[in-house]
C-alpha positions as CSV (number, residue, x, y, z in Angstrom):
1,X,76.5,77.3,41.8
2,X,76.5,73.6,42.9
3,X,75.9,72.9,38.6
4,X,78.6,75.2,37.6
5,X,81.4,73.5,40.0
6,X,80.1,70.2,38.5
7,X,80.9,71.2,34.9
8,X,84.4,73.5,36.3
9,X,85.4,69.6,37.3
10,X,84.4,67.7,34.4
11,X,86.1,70.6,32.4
12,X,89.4,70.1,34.5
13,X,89.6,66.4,34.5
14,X,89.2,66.5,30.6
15,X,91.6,68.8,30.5
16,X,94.6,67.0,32.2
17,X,93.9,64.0,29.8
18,X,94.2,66.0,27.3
19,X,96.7,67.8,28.3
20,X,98.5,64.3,29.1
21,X,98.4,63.1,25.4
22,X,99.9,66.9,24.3
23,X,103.1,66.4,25.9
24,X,103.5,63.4,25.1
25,X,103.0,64.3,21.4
26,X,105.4,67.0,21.4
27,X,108.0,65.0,23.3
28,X,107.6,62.5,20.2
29,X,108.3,65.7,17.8
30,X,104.2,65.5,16.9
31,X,102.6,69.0,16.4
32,X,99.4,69.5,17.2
33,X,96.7,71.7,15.3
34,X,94.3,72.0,18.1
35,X,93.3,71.1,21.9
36,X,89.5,71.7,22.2
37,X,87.8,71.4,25.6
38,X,84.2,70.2,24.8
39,X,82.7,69.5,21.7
40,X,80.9,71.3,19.0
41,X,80.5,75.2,17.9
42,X,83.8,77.4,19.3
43,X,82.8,79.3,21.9
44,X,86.8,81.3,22.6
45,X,90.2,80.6,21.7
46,X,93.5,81.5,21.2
47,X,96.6,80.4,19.2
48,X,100.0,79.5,21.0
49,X,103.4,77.4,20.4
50,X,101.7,76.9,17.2
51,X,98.2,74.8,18.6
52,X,95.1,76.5,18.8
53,X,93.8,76.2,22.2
54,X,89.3,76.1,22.3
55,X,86.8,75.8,24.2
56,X,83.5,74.6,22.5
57,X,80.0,75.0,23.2
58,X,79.3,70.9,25.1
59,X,82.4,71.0,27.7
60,X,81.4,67.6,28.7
61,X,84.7,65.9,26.5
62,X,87.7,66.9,24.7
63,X,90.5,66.2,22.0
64,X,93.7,66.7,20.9
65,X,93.9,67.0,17.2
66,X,97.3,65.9,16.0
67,X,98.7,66.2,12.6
68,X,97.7,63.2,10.4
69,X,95.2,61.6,13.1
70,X,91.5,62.2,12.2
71,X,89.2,59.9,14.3
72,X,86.3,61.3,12.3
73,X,88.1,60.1,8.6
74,X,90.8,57.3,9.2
75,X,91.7,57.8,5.7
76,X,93.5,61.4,6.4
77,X,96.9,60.8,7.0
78,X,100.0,62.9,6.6
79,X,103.8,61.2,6.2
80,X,105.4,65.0,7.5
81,X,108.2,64.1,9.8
82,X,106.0,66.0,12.1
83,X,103.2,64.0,11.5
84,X,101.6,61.3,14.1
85,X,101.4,58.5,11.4
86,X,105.2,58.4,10.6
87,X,105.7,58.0,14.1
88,X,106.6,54.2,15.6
89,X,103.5,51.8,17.1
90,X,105.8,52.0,20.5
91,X,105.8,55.8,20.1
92,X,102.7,55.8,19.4
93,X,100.9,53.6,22.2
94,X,103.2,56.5,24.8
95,X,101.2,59.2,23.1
96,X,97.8,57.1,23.9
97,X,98.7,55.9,27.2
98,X,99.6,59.4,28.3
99,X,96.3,60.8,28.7
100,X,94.8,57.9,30.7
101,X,98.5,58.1,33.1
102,X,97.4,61.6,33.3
103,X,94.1,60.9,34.9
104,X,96.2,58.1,36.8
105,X,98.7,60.4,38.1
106,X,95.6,63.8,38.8
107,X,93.7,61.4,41.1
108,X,97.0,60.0,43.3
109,X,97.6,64.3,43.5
110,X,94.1,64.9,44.7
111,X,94.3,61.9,47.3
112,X,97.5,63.4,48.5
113,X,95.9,66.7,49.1
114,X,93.0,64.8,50.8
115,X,95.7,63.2,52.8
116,X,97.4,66.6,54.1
117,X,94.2,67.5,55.0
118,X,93.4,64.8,57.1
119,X,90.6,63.1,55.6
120,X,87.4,62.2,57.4
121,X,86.8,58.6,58.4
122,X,84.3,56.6,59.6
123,X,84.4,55.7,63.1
124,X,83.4,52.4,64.8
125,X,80.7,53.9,66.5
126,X,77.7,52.0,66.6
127,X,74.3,53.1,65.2
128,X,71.6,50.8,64.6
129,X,71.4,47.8,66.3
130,X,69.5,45.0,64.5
131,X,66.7,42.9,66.3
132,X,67.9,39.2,67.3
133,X,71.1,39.9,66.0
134,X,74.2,38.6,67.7
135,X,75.3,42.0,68.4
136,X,71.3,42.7,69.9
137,X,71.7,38.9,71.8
138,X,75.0,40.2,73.8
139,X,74.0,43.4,74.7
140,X,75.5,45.8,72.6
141,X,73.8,49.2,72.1
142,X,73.5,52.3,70.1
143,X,76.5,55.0,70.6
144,X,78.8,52.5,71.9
145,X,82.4,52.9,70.6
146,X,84.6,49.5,69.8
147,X,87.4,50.3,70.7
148,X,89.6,46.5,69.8
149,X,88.2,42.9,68.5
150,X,90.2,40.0,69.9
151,X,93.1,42.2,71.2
152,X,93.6,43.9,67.9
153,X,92.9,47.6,68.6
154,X,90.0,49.3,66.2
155,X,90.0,52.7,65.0
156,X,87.7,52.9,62.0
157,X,84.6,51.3,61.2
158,X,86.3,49.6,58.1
159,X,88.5,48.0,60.7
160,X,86.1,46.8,62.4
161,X,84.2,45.2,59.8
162,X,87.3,43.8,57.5
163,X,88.2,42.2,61.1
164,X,84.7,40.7,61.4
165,X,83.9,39.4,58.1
166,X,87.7,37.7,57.8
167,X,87.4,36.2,61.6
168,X,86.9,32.4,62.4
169,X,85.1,31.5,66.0
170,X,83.6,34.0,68.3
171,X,84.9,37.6,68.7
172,X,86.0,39.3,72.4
173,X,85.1,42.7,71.8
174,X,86.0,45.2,74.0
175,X,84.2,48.7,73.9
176,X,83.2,51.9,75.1
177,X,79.9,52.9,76.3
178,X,78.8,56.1,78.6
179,X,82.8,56.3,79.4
180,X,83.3,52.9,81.1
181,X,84.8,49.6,79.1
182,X,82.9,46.6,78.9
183,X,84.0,43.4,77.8
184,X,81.2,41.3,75.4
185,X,81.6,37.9,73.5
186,X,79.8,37.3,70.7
187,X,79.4,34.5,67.7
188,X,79.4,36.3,63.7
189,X,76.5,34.8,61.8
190,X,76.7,34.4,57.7
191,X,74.2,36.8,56.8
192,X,72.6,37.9,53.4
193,X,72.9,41.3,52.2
194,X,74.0,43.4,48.9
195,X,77.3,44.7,47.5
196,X,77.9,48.1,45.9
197,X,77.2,46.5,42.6
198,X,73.4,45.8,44.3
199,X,74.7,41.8,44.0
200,X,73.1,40.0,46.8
201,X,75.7,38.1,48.6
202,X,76.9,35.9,52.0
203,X,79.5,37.6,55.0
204,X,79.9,37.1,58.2
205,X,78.1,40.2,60.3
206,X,77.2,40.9,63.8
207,X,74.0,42.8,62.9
208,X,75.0,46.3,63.1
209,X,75.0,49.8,61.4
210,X,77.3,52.6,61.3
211,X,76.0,56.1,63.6
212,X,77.3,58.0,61.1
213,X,80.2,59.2,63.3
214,X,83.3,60.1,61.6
215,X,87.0,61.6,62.5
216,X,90.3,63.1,61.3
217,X,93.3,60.8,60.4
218,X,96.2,62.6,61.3
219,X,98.9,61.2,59.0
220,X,103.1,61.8,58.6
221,X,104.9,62.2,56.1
222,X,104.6,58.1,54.6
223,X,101.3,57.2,55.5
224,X,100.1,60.3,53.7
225,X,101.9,59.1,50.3
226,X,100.9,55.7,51.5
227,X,96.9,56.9,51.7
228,X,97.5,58.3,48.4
229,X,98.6,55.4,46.6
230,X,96.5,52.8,48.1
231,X,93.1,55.0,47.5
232,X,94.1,55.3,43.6
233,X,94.4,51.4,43.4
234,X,91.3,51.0,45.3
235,X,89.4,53.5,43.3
236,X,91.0,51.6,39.7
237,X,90.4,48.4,40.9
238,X,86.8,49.3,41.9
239,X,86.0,50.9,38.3
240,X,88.1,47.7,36.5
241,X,86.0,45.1,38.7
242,X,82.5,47.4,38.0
243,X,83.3,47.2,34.0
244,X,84.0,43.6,34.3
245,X,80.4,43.0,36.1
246,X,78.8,45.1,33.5
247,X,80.1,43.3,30.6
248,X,79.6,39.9,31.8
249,X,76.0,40.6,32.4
250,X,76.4,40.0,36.4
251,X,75.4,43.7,36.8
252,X,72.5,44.8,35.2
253,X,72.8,47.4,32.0
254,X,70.2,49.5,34.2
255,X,72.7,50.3,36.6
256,X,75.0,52.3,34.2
257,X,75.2,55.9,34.6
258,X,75.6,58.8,31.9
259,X,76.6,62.2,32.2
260,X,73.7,63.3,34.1
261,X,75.0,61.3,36.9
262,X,78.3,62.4,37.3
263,X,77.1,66.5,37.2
264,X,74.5,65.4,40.1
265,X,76.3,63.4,42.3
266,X,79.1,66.4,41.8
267,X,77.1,68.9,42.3
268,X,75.9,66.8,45.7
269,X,79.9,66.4,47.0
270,X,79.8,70.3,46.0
271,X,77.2,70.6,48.8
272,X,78.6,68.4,50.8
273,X,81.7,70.0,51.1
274,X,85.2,70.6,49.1
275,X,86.8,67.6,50.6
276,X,84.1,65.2,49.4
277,X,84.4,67.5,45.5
278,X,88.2,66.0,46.0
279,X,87.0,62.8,46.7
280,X,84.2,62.6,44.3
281,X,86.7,64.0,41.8
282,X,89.8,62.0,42.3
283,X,87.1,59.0,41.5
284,X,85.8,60.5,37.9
285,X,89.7,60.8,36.8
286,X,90.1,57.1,37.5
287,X,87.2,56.6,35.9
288,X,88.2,58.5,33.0
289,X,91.4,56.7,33.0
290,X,90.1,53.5,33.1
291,X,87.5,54.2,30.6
292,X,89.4,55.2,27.8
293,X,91.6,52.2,28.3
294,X,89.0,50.1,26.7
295,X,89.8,48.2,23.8
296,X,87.2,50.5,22.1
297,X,88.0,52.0,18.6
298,X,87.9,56.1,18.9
299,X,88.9,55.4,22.1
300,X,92.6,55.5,23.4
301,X,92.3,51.8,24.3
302,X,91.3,50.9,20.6
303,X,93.9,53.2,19.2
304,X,96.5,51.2,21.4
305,X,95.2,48.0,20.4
306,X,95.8,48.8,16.7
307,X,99.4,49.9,17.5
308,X,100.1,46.7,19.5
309,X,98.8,44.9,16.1
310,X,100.9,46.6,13.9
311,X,103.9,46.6,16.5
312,X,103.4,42.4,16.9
313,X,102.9,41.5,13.1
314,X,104.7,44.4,11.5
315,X,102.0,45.6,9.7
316,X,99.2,48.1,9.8
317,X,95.6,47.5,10.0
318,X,94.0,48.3,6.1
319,X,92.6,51.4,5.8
320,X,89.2,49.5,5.3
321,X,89.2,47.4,8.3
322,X,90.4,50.5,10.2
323,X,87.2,52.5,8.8
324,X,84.6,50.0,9.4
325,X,86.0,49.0,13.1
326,X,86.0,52.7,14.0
327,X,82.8,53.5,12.7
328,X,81.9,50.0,14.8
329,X,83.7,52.0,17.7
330,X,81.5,55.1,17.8
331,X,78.2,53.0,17.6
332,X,79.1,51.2,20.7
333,X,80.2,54.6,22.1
334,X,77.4,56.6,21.3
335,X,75.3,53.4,22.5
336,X,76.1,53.3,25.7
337,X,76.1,57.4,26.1
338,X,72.5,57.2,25.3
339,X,71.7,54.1,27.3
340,X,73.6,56.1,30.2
341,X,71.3,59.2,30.0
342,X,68.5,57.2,29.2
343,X,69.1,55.4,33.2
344,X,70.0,59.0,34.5
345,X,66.5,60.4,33.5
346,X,64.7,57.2,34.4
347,X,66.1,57.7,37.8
348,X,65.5,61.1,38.2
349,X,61.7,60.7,37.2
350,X,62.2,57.4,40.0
């Protein structure tokens, strides 16, 4: 079941890309021959406002086939006042950008459901405490609740440790233990540890782990829209700054994930519950977004890149460059698909 929802949400994220670069295509006046979900041998379809609508046999991608735009042959092009290549670089680069906005725009809608719903939280109750740590030195213990650092009142445990790490001098920490306050001063110590991207670094800790413990935010009308929006620039900045590390070589090619990855760690927010598949999902469409972005030919980003070419010197790309850098395009594509699953099964036999 938990493999079936993975590939129902991979499915539907695809879809609204797609579905993002379709009407933006017919809102240029572009018609389009087919929208395929997945890749490969037709499974079903059906033929409407002109577009045969598929779904293929590998679900796991998708395309809109416009008139006179052939990723697989450069060469075919139509000049049909219907046709994408008679259209203008600006109106094309809206067609391109739509389907990342799309995945943009899905994401902030999930988060916003998340948000109605009152998303769980982690709560700054304490777990482990470590040995000989500052927090272990003054006395603080396992299940006790900070409740405020330095007068500033704490209700999550990312609170708590955005306060700590940016705080200069000692901290007055007032908390919660066994229903009675107690009042404990303590000195942060610069401490070594690792970063989601596995980077070792320096912050300033007291030595302690979450207990796991999380609640409810109960938010109006604002902070709910406000939730929304921040937790879709979080997510994109996360992705941007991940693809940034991976490029520059400051995160190791090992840690890239394929496919295989995203249907497991969906079909683990499946089990974990349907506000963690929102989550978890809301995260792939940024991905998604961010992904095709790249300045990768057969990719939006690398279609959007020849357009801003053409737009800037007022000429078009030959038809033998264009060939040769999208052929270039779906080497580095089909590269790092396979170096992705090649990770995925090494860590599944880890």
């Amino acid at each position: 079941m938990s493999f079936i929802v993975s590939l129902l949400v991979l499915s539907a994220l695809i879809f609204f890309h797609e579905l993002g670069h379709y009407f933006a295509a017919r809102a240029m006046g572009v018609y389009i021959e087919t929208f395929s979900i997945g890749f490969g041998r037709k499974i079903a379809s059906f033929h409407k406002w002109g577009t045969e609508w598929k779904l293929a046999l590998f679900p796991l991608g998708g395309y809109v086939k416009m008139k006179g735009q052939d990723d697989s042959d450069p060469s075919k092009k139509s000049y049909d006042i219907d046709s994408y290549n008679v259209k203008t670089p600006s109106q094309k680069i809206f067609i391109l950008l739509a389907g990342p906005l799309a995945n943009f725009v899905l994401a902030f809608f999930l988060y916003f459901i998340i948000a109605l719903g009152g998303p769980n939280i982690l709560s700054p109750v304490i777990g482990e405490v470590v040995k000989d740590s500052p927090a272990f030195v003054a006395g603080l213990e396992t299940n006790d609740t900070i409740r405020s650092i330095n007068g500033v009142e704490i209700t999550t445990w990312k609170e708590m440790a955005e306060i700590i790490e940016k705080s200069e001098g000692s901290l007055n920490i007032e908390l919660e233990r066994a229903g009675y306050i107690h009042f404990i001063t303590l000195m942060p110590k610069i401490t070594q540890t690792t970063n989601m991207f596995n980077e070792v670094i320096e912050k300033k800790m007291i030595g302690i782990g979450s207990a796991g413990v999380s609640h409810k935010l109960e938010l109006n009308p604002g902070e709910t829209l406000s939730y929304a929006t921040d937790q879709t620039i979080q997510a994109s900045s996360l992705i941007f700054t991940g693809l940034k590390k991976l490029i520059v070589g400051e995160v190791p090619a090992k840690e890239l994930g394929g496919v295989i990855s995203i249907v497991k760690l969906t079909s683990d927010a499946t089990d974990a519950g349907w506000m963690s598949v929102l989550f978890f999902a809301a995260l792939i469409s940024v991905n998604l977004g961010v992904l095709n972005l790249l300045p990768i030919p057969a990719l939006d980003g690398g279609h959007i890149m020849f357009n801003l070419y053409e737009l800037i010197l007022r000429r078009e790309v030959s038809e033998e460059i264009m060939i040769k850098l999208t052929i270039a395009g779906w080497v580095i594509l089909f590269s790092l698909m396979g170096l992705g699953i090649y990770n995925d099964i090494n860590r599944l036999i880890g």
